[in-house]
C-alpha positions as CSV (number, residue, x, y, z in Angstrom):
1,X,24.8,23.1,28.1
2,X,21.6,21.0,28.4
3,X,18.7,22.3,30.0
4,X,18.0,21.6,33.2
5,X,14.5,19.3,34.2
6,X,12.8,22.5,36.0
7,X,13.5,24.3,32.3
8,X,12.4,21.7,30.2
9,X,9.2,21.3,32.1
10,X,8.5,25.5,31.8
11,X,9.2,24.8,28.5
12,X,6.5,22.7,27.7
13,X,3.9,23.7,29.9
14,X,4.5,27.2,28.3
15,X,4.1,25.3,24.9
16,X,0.4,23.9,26.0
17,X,-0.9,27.3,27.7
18,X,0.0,28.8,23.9
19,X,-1.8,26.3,22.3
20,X,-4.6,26.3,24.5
21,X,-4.8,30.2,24.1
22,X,-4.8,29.9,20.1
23,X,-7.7,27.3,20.7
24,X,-9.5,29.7,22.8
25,X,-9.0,32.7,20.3
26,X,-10.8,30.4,17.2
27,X,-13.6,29.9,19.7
28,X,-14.0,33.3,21.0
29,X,-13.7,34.5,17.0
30,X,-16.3,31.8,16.2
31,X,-18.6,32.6,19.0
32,X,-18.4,36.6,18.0
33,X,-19.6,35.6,14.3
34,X,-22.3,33.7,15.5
35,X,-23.3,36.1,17.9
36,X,-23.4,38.9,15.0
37,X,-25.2,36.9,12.8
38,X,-27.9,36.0,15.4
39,X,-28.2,40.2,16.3
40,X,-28.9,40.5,12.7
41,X,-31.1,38.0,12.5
42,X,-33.3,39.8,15.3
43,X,-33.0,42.7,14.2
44,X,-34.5,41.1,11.0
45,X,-37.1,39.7,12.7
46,X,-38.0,43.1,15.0
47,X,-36.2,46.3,14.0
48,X,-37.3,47.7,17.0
49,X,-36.0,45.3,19.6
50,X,-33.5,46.1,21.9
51,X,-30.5,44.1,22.2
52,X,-29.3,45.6,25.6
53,X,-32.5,44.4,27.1
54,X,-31.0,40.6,26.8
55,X,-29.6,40.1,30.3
56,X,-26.4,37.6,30.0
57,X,-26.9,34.3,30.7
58,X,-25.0,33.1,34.0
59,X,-23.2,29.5,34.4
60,X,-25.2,27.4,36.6
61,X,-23.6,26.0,39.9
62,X,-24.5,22.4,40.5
63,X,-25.0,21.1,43.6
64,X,-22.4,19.3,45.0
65,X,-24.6,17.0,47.1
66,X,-27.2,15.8,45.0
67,X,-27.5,14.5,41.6
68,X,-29.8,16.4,38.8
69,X,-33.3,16.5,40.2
70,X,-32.6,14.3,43.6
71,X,-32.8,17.3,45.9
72,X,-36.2,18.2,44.4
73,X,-37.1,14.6,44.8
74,X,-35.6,15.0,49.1
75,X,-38.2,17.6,49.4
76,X,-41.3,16.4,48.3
77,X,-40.6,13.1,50.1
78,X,-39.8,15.3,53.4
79,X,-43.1,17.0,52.9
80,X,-45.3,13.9,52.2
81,X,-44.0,12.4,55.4
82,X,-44.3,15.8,57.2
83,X,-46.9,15.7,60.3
84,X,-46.9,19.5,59.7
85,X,-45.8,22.3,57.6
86,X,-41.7,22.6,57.3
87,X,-39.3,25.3,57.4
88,X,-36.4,25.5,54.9
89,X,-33.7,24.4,57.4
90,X,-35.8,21.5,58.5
91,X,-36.0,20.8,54.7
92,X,-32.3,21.1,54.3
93,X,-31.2,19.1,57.6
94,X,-33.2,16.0,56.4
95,X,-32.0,16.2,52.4
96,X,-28.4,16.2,53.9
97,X,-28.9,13.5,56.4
98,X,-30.5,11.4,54.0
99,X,-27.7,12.1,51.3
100,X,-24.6,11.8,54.0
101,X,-23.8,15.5,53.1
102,X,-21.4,17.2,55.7
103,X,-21.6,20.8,54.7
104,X,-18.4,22.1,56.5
105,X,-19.2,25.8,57.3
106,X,-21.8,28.3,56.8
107,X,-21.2,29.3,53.2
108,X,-21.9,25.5,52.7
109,X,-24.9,25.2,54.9
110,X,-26.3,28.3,52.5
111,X,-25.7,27.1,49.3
112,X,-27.6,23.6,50.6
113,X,-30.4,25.9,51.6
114,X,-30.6,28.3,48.7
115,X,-30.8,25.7,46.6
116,X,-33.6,23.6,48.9
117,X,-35.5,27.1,48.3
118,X,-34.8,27.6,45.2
119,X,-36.5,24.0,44.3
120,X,-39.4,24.8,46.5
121,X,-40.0,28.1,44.8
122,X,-40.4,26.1,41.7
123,X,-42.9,23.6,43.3
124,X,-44.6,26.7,44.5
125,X,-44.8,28.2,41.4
126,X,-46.6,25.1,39.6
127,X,-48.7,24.8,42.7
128,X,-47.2,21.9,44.2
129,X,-46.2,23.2,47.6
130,X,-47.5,26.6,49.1
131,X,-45.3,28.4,51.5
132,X,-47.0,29.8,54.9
133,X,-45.5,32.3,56.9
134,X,-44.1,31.2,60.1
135,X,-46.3,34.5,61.7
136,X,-48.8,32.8,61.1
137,X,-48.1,29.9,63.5
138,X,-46.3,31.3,65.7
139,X,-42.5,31.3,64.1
140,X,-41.4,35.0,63.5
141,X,-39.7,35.6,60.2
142,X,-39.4,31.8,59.4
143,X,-40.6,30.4,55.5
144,X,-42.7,27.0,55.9
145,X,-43.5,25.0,53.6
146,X,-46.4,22.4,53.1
147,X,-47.6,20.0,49.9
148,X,-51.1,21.2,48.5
């Protein structure tokens, strides 16, 4: 008796997820040497180092909204045409405007924002932008932000 379509197609996608497991062994094994050999070679190096004190590097999450380095772009454009300091939101509800982003829910409308501070956290950093709080102005509990 032949084997029916739904079989057949089992069949091979079974065959693919094998393969693509074997694939995934050789480049976990491959990574593992590597990752030896570059201990050693610290340890080489420093004797006294400690390894545990690496902290594991993370994937990044990209924005879905704006290309590499546009939403830093957003911001300092915002603030140069700014009459005033800005909060983050403000920040945030111009970049998507200007972009055409619809973030759908809150969980969106945070990762916009998160990553709106996060870029002007690294403009504060190399002195770029300085961040006032909004006590100081009158806005309780509110981050604004203004180009040096």
């Amino acid at each position: 008796m032949s084997q029916s379509h739904v079989v057949s197609n089992l069949v091979e996608r079974r065959a693919a997820l094998a393969d693509e497991v074997v694939r995934l062994r050789e480049r976990l094994d491959a990574a593992t040497s590597d990752l030896i050999h570059i201990d050693a070679t610290i340890h080489i190096v420093d004797p006294d180092f400690a390894l545990s004190d690496i902290r594991l590097k993370g994937p990044t999450r990209n924005n879905p909204w704006f290309a590499n380095g546009e939403l830093s772009r957003f911001a300092l454009d915002a603030l140069r045409q700014a009459t005033g300091p800005m909060s983050t939101r403000q920040l945030g509800e111009i970049m998507a405007a200007r972009k055409g982003a619809k973030p759908k829910d809150g969980e969106d409308w945070d990762r916009l924002l998160k990553a709106v501070l996060g870029a002007l956290q690294r403009f504060e950093r190399r002195s770029v932008v300085r961040m006032i709080r909004g006590d100081a102005v009158g806005q309780r509990n509110i981050m604004l932000w203004q180009l040096i």
